[in-house]
MARKOLDREN-895170 format. One line per 4 residues: number of its first residue (from 1); for each residue z, x, y of N, C-alpha, C. Coordinates in steps of 0.1 Angstrom, whole numbers, plus 2048, in hexadecimal, padded with zeros to 3 digits. Atoms other than C-alpha are relative to their C-alpha. Example, Ala and Ser with C-alpha at 12.3 -4.5 7.8 and 13.67 -1.06 7.14 Angstrom:
BEGIN
1 = 800:809:7F4:84E:87B:7D3:800:809:80C | 800:7F7:7F5:847:889:7F5:808:7F8:80B
//
This chain:
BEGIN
1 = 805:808:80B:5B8:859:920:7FB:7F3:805 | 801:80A:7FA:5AB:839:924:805:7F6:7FD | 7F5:80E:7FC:5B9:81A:930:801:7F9:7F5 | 7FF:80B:809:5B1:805:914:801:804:7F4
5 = 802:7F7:80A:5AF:81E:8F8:7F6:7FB:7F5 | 809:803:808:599:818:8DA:806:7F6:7F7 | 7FE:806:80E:5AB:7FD:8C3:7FF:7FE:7F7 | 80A:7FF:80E:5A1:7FE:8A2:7FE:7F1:7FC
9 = 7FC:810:806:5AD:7DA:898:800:7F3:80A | 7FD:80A:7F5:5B9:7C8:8B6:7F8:7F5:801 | 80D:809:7FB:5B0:7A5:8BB:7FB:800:80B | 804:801:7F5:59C:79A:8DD:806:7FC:804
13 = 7F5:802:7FA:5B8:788:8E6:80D:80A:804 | 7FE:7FA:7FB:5CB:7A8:8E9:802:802:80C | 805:7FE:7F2:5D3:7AD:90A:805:814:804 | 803:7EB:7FC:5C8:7D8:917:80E:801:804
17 = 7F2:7FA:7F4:5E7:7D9:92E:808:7F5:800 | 7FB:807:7F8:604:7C4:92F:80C:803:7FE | 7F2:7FC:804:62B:7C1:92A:800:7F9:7EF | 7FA:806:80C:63D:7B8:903:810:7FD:800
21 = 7F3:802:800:659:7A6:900:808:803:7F8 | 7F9:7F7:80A:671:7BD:8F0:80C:7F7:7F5 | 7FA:809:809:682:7A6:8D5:807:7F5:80A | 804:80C:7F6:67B:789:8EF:806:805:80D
25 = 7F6:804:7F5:690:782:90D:809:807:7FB | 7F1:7FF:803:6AC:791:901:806:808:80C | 7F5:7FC:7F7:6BE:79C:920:804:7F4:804 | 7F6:810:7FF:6C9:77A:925:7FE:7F6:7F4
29 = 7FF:807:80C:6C2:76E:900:805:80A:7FB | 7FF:7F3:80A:6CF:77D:8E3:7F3:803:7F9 | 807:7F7:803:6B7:794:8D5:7FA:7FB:7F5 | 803:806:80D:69D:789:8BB:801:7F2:7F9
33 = 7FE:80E:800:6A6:766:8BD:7F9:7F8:804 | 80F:80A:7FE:68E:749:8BE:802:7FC:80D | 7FC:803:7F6:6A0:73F:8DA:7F6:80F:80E | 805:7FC:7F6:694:75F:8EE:7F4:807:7FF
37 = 80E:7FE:7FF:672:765:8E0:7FD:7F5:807 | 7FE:80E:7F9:66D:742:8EC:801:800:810 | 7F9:7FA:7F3:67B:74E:90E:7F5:808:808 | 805:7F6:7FF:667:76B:910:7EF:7F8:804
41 = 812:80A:7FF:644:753:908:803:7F7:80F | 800:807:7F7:652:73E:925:7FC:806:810 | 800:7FB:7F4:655:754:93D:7F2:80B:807 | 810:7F9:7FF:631:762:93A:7FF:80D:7F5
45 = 804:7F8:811:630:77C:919:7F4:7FA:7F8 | 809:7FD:809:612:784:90D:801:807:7F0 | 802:7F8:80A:61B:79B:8F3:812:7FC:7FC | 7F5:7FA:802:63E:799:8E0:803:806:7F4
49 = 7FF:7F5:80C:64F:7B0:8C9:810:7F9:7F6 | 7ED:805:80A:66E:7A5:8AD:7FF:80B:7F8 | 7FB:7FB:805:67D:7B5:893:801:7F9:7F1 | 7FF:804:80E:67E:7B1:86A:809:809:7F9
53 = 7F2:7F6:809:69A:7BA:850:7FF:7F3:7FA | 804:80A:808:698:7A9:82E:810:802:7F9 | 7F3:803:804:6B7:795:820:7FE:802:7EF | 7F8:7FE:80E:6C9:799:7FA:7F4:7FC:7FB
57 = 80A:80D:80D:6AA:77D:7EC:7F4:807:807 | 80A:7F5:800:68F:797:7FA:7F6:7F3:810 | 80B:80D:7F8:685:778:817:804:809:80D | 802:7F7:7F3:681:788:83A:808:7FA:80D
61 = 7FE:808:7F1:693:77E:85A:7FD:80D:80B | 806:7F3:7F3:690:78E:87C:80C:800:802 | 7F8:7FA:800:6AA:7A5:882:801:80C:805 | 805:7EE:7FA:6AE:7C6:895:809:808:7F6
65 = 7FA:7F2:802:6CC:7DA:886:7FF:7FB:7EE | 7FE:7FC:812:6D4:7DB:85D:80D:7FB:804 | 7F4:803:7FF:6F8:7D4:869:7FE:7F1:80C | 805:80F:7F6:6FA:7AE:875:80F:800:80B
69 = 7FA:807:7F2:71C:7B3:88C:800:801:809 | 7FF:7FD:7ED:710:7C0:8AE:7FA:7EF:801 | 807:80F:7FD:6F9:79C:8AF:80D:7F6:7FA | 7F7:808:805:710:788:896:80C:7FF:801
73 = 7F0:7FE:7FF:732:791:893:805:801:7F8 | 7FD:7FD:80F:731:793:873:7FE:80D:7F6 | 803:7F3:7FF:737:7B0:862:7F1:800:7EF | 80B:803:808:71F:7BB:842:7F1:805:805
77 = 80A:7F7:7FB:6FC:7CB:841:7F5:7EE:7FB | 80A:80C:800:6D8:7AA:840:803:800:7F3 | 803:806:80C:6D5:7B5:81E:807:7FD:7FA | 7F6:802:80A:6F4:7AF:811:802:7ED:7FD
81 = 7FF:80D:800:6EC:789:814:7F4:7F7:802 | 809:801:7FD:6D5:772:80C:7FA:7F3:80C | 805:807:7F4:6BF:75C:825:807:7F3:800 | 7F9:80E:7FF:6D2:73C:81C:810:803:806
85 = 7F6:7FD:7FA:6F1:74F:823:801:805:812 | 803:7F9:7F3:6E5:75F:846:7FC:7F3:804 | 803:80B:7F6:6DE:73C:84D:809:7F9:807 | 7ED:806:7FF:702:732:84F:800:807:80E
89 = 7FE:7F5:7F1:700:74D:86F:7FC:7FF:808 | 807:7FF:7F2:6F9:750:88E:801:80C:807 | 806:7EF:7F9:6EB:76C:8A5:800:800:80E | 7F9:808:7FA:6FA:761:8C0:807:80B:80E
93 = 802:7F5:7F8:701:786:8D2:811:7FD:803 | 7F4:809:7F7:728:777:8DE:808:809:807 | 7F8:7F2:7F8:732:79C:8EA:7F5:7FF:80C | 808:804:7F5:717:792:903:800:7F2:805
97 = 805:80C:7FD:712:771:907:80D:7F6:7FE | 7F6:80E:7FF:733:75F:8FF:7FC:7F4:7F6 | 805:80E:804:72B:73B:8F3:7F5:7FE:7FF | 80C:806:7F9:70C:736:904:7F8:7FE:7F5
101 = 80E:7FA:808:6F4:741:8E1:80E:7F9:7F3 | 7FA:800:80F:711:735:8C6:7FD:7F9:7F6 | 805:809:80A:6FD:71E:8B1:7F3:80B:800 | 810:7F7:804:6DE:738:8B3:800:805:7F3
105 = 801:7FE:80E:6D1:73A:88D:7F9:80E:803 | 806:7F1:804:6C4:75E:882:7F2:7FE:7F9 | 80B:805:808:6A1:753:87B:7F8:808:7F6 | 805:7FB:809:68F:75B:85E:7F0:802:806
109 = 80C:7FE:7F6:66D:769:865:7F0:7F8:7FC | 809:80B:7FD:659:74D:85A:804:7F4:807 | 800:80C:7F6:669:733:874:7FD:80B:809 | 807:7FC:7F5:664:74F:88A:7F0:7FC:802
113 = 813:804:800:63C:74D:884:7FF:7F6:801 | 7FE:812:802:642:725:880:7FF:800:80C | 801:805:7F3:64A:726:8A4:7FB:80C:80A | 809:7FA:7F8:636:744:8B3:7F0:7FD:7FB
117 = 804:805:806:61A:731:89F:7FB:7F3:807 | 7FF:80E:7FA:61F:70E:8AD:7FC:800:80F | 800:7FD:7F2:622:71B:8D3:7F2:805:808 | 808:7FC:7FA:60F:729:8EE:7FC:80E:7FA
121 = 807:7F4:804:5F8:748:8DF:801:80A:806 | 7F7:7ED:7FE:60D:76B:8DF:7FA:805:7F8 | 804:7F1:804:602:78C:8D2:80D:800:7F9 | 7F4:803:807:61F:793:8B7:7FE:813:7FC
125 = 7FF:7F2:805:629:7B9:8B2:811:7FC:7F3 | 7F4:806:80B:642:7B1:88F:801:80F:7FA | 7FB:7F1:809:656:7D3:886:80A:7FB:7F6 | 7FA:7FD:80C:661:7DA:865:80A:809:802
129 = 7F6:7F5:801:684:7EB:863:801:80B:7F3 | 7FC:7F2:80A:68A:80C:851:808:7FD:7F5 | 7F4:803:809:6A9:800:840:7FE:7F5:7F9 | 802:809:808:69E:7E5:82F:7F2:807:7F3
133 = 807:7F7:809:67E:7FC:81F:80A:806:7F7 | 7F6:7F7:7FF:699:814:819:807:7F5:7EF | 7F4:804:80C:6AC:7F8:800:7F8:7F6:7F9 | 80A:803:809:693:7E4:7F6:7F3:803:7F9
137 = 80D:7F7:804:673:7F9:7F2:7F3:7FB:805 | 80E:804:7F5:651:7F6:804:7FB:7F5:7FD | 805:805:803:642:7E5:7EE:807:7F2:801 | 7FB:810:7FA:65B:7C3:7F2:800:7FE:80E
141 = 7FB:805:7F3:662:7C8:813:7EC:7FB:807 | 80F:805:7FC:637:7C5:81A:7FC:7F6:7FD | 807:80C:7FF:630:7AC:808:807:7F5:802 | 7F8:809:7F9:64F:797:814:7FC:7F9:80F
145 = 801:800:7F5:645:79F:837:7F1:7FB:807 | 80D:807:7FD:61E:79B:835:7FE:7F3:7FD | 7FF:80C:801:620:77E:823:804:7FA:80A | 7F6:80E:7F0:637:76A:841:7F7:801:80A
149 = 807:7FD:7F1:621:77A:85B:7F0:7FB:7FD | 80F:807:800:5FD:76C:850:7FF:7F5:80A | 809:805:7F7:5FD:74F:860:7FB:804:80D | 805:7FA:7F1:5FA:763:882:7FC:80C:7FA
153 = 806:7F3:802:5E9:77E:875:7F8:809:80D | 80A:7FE:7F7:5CF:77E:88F:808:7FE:80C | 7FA:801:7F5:5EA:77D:8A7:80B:80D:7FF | 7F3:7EE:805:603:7A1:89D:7F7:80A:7F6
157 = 7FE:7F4:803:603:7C2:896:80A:802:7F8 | 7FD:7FB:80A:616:7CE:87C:807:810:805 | 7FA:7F5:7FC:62F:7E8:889:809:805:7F9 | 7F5:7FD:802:648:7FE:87D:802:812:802
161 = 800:7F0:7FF:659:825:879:7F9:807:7F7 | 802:7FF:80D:650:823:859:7F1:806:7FC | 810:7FF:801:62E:83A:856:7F9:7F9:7ED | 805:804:810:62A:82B:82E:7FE:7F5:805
165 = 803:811:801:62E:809:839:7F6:7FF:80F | 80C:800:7FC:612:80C:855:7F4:806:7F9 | 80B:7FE:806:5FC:81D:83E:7FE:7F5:7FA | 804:808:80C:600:7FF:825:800:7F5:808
169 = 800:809:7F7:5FD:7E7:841:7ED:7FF:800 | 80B:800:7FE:5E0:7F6:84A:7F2:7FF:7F7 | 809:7FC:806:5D1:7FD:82B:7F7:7EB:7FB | 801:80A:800:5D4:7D2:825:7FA:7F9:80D
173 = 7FF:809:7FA:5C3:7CA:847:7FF:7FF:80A | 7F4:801:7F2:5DD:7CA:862:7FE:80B:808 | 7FB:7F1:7FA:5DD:7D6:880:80D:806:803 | 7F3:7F8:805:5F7:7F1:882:803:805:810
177 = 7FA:7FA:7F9:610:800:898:80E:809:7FD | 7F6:7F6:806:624:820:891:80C:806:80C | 7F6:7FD:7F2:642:824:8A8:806:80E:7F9 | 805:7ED:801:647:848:8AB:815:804:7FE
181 = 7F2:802:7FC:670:852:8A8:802:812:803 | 804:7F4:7F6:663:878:8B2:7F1:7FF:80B | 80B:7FC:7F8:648:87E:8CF:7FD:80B:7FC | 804:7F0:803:642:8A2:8C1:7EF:7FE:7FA
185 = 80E:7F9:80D:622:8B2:8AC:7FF:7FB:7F7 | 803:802:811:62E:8A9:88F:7FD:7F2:7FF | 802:80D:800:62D:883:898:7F2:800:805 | 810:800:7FB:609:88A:8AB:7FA:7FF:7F2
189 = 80A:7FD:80C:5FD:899:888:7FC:7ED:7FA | 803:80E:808:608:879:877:7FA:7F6:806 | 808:80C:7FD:5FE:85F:88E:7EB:804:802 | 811:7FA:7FF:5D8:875:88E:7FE:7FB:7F0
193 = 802:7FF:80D:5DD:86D:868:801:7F0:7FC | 7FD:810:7FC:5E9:846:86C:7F1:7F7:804 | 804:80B:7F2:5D3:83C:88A:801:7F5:800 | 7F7:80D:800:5E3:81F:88F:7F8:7FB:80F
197 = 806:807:7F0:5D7:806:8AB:80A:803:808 | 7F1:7FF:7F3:5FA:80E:8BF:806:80D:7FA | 7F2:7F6:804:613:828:8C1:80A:7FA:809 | 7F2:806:7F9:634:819:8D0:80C:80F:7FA
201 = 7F1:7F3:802:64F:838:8DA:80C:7FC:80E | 7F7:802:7F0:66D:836:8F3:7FE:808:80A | 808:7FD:7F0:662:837:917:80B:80D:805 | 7F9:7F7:7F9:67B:850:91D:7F4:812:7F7
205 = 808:7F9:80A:662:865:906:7F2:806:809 | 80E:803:7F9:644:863:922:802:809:80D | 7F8:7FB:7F3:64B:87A:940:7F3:803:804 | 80B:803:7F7:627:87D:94A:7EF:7FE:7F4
209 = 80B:806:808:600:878:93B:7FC:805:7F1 | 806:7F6:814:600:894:91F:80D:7F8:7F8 | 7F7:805:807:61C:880:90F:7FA:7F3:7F5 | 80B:808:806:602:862:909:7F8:805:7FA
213 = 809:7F9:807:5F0:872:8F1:7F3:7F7:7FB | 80B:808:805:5CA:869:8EB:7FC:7FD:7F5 | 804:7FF:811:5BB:85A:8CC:803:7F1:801 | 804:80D:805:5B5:83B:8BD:807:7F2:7FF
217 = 7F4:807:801:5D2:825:8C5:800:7FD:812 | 7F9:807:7F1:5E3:812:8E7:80D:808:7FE | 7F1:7FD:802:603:81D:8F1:80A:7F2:805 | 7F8:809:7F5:625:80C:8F8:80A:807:7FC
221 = 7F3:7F1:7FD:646:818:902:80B:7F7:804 | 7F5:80D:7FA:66A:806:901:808:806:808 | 7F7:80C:7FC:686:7FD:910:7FF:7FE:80D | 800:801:7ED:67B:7F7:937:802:7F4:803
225 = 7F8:808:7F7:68E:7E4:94C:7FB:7FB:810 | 802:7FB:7F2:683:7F4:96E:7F4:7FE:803 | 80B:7FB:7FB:665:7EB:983:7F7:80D:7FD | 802:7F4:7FF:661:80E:98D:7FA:807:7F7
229 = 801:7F7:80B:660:819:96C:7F6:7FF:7F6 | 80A:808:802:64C:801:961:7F2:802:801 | 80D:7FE:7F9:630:803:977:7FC:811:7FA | 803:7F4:804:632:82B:974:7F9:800:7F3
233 = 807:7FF:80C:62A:829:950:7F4:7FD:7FD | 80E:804:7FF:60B:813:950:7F8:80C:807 | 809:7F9:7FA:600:82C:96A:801:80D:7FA | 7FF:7F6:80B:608:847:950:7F1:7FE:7F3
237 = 80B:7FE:80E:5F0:839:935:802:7F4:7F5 | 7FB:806:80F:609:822:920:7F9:7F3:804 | 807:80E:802:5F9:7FF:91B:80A:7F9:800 | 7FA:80F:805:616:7EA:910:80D:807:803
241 = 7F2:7FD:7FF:639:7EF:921:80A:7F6:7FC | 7F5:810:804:656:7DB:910:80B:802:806 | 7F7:803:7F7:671:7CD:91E:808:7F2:7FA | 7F6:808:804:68D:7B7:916:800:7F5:808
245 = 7FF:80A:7F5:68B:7A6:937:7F4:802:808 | 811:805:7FC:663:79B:93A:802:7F8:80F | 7FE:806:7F6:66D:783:94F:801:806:80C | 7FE:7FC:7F4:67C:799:96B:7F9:809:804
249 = 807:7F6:7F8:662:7B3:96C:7F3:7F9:802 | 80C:807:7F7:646:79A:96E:802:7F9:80D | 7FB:804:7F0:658:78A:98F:7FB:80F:804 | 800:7F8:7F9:652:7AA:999:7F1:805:808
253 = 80F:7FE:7FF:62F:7AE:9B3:7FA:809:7FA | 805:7F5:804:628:7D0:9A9:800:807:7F5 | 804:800:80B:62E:7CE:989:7F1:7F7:7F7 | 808:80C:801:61A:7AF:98A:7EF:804:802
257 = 80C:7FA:7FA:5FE:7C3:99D:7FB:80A:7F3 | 7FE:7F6:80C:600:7E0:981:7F6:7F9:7F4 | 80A:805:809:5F4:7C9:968:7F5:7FD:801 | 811:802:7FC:5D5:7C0:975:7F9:806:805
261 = 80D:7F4:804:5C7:7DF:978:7F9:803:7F7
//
């Protein structure tokens, strides 16, 4: 396939080949936290990726699971509360981190845009969770989530599992990205039926070039850690490898080399 694939949407600021930072820094931040998108921009991130799940009053924070106690501690599912109450909280990781993050607020996802907005100019991949569609219905959770995300428009993608809520992304616009939770036929059909500027699947999904499948989209592929694994992929086809810890695979020469092919 080719290196850069055909993007349908993408801005020029896009960058063909690089790393995303997989809900920022979080191997030494907590996850999704302004604190380690922030982190992530510092340490050279081009592209990062967060997470959306919409509270009780239908307002959007960034959030990975539906259940807030792996991050919080608290038990309870986002929506069971609303954004003034999640504000009382912190996300703060403390089965990881201890102290270090205990005042970290659970940002809602217009301070997120407020401050990837404000900063140095990132690429923004913003996934929509399943479980929040699921309880509130497409149609709130879209226009909760477009709405917050305009001001950077021209800066994200529009991702999720969700093939309805990429059609209706797309059909408003946006560019799209459909993260795959089969690699099979039956996901090829749909994403031939999508074409979405991206397809994002887990890198464990990718075992050599026919896995990258051609057509009208970029790839990317999570959770990499490893050089090695890293680099391999690019040289596979994928365009955008994420990673938790940007930081330590761009120290890396040959990952560093990788990119700039």
């Amino acid at each position: 396939m080719s290196r850069l694939g055909i993007a349908l949407m993408l801005t020029q600021d896009f960058p063909a080949v690089h790393l995303v930072a997989h809900r920022g820094q979080a191997v030494d931040h907590p996850e999704n936290s302004l604190s380690a998108l922030l982190a992530s921009i510092a340490a050279g991130a081009r592209i990062v990726e967060f997470d959306i799940q919409l509270a009780a009053d239908a307002v959007a924070v960034v959030m990975h699971d539906e259940q807030l106690l792996r991050t919080t501690g608290c038990p309870g599912r986002v929506g069971d509360f609303t954004s003034m109450e999640l504000a009382r909280w912190h996300c703060g990781y403390s089965t990881r981190f201890g102290d270090r993050f205990a005042t970290e607020p659970i940002p809602t996802l217009t301070e997120m845009v407020a401050a990837l907005g404000a900063g140095a100019r990132v690429q923004v991949l913003a996934e929509l969770k399943d479980e929040s569609i699921a309880r509130f219905g497409l149609g709130t959770c879209m226009q909760a989530v477009l709405t917050d995300l305009e001001p950077i428009r021209d800066q994200t993608v529009f991702i999720s599992f969700s093939a309805a809520a990429v059609r209706a992304a797309a059909a408003a616009g946006w560019p799209t990205g459909w993260c795959l939770e089969t690699h099979d036929a039956a996901a090829l059909q749909t994403a031939r039926a999508l074409a979405p500027d991206m397809l994002l699947t887990d890198e464990r999904a990718i075992a050599s070039a026919a896995d990258v499948w051609d057509g009208p989209w970029r790839w990317a592929a999570w959770e990499v850690v490893d050089p090695v694994r890293a680099i391999a992929l690019m040289q596979l086809g994928v365009h955008y490898v994420e990673s938790m810890d940007v930081r330590g695979l761009l120290a890396n020469p040959e990952v560093r080399e990788a990119l700039s092919k």
